[in-house]
C-alpha positions in Angstrom: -11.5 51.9 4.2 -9.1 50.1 5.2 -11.3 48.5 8.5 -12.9 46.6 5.7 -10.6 44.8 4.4 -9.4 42.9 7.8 -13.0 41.6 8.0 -13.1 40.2 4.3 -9.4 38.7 4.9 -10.8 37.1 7.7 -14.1 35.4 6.4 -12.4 34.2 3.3 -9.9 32.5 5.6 -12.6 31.1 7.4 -14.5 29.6 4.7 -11.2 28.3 3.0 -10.6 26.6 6.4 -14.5 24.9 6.5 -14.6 23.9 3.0 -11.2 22.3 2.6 -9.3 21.5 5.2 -5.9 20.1 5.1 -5.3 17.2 2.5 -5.5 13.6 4.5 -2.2 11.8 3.0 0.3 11.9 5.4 3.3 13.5 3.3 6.7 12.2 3.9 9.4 13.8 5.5 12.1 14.0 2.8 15.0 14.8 5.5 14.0 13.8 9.0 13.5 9.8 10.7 12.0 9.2 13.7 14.5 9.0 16.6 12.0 7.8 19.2 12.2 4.7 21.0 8.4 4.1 20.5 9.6 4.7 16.5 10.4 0.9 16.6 7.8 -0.2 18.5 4.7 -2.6 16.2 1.9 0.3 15.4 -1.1 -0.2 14.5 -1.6 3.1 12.8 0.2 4.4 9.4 2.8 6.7 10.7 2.3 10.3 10.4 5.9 11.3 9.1 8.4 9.3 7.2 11.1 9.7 4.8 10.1 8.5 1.6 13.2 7.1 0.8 12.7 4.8 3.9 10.0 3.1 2.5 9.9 -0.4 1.0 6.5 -2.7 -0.7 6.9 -6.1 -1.4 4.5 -8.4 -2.9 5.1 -11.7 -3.1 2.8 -14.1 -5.4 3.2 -17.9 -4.3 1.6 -21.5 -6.2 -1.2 -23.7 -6.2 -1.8 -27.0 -7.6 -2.3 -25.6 -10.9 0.3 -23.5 -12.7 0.2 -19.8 -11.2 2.8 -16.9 -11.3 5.4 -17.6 -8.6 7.5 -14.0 -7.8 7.9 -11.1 -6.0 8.3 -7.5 -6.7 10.0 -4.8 -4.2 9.5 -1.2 -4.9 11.5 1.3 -3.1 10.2 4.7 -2.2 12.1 6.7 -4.6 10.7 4.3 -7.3 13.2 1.7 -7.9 11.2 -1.3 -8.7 13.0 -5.1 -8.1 11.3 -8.3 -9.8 12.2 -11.7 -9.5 10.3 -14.4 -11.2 10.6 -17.8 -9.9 8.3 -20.3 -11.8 5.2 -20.1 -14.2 5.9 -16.7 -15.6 7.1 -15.5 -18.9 10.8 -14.3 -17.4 12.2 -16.0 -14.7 15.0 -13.8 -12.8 15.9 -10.6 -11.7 15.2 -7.7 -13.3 15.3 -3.9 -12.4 13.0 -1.0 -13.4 11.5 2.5 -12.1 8.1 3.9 -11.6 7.9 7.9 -9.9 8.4 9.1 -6.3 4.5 10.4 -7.0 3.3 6.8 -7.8 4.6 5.7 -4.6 3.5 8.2 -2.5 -0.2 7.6 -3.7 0.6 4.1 -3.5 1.2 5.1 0.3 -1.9 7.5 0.5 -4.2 4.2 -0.8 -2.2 1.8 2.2 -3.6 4.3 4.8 -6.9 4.5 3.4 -7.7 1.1 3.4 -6.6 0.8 7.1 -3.2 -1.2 5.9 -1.5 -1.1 9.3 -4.7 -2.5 11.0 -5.8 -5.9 9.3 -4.6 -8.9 10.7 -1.5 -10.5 9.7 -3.4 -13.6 7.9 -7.0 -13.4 6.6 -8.9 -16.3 6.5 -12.7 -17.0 5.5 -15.4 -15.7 8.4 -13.9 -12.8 9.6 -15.4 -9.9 9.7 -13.3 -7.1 8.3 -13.1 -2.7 8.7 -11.4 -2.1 5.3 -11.7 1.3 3.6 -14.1 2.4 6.5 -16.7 -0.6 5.5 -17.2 -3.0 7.5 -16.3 -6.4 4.8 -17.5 -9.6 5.9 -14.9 -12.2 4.3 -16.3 -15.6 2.1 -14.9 -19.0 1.6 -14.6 -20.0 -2.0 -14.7 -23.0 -3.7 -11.0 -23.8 -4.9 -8.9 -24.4 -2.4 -5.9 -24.3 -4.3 -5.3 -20.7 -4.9 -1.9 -19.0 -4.9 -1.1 -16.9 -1.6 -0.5 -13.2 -2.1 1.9 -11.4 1.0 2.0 -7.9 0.9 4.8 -6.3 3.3 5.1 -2.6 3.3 7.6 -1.0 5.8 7.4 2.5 6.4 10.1 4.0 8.3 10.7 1.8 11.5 7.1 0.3 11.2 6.1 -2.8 9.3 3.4 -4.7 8.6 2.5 -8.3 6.3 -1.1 -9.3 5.4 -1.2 -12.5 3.8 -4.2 -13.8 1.9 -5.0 -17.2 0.0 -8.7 -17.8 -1.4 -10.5 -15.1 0.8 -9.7 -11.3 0.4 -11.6 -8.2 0.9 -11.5 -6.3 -2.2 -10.1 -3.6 -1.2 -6.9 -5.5 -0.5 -7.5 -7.7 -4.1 -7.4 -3.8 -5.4 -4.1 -3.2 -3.7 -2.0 -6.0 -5.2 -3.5 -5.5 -8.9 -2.6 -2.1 -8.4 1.1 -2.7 -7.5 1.3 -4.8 -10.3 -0.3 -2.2 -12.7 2.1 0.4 -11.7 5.3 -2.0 -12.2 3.3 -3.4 -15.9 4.3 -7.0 -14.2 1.9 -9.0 -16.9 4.9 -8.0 -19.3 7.3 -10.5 -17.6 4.5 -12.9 -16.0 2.1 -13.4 -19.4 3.5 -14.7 -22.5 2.7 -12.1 -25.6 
């Protein structure tokens, strides 16, 4: 009896293996860095391991002729959220909040998805994008007085800036509404 039960251990293993497979956000390392030399080298790849507490976004919203938002908000991996508004917002000034460890790390597992690490550093209209594994082919619009948005995320040793004006693939638009969902920014930017 026992000779069956090998078999069955086996196959179940097997089909586990072909119907899952392991989950594709890269999980931070909560106690090593990377010690590398190449660690510090530019990448154009979301690192595979990281320390969550090593990890920093910032999103900075800039002017236009009109009379948009200026700030920035910094979140740190272990959820410590810093904003500073500057002009056009409801509070201007520093103030400190938190979101959770979990909020960043699937903020993390969103960056890598979209390809984060490789878009260029400014986009501009006529470029032809791979975002989210779709290939985006980026418009001019009319206004050309639109705020610029600068998203910075440093993971560990690597770091990387996208700035974007009047063209963005959506994807990316997604991104910084996101981050500014999570932190509930509209509650310091918009008047009640």
């Amino acid at each position: 009896m026992r000779t069956g039960i090998l078999p069955l251990v086996t196959v179940a293993g097997l089909l586990l293996a072909a119907c899952g497979g392991p989950d594709p956000r890269p999980e931070p390392d909560q106690s090593a860095r990377a010690s590398s030399p190449a660690a510090s080298a530019p990448t154009a790849e979301f690192p595979s391991s990281y320390a969550l507490d090593d990890v920093i976004i910032r999103m900075e919203r800039t002017g236009c002729f009109g009379t948009c938002p200026i700030y920035s908000l910094q979140l740190k991996g272990d959820g410590a959220v810093v904003y500073n508004g500057i002009a056009n917002v409801y509070i201007r000034g520093e103030l400190r909040t938190f979101v959770s460890r979990q909020q960043v790390a699937d903020l993390l597992y969103d960056f890598n998805r979209i390809g984060f690490f490789r878009l260029p550093d400014t986009i501009e209209a006529g470029q032809t994008l791979h975002l989210d594994g779709k290939r985006v082919d980026v418009m001019k619009l009319q206004r050309e007085d639109l705020p610029n948005t600068r998203i910075t995320l440093r993971v560990g040793d690597a770091s990387k800036s996208v700035v974007y004006s009047q063209t963005a693939p959506e994807a990316l638009v997604r991104m910084a509404e996101r981050i500014d969902n999570m932190v509930n920014t509209a509650r310091w930017v918009q008047r009640p």
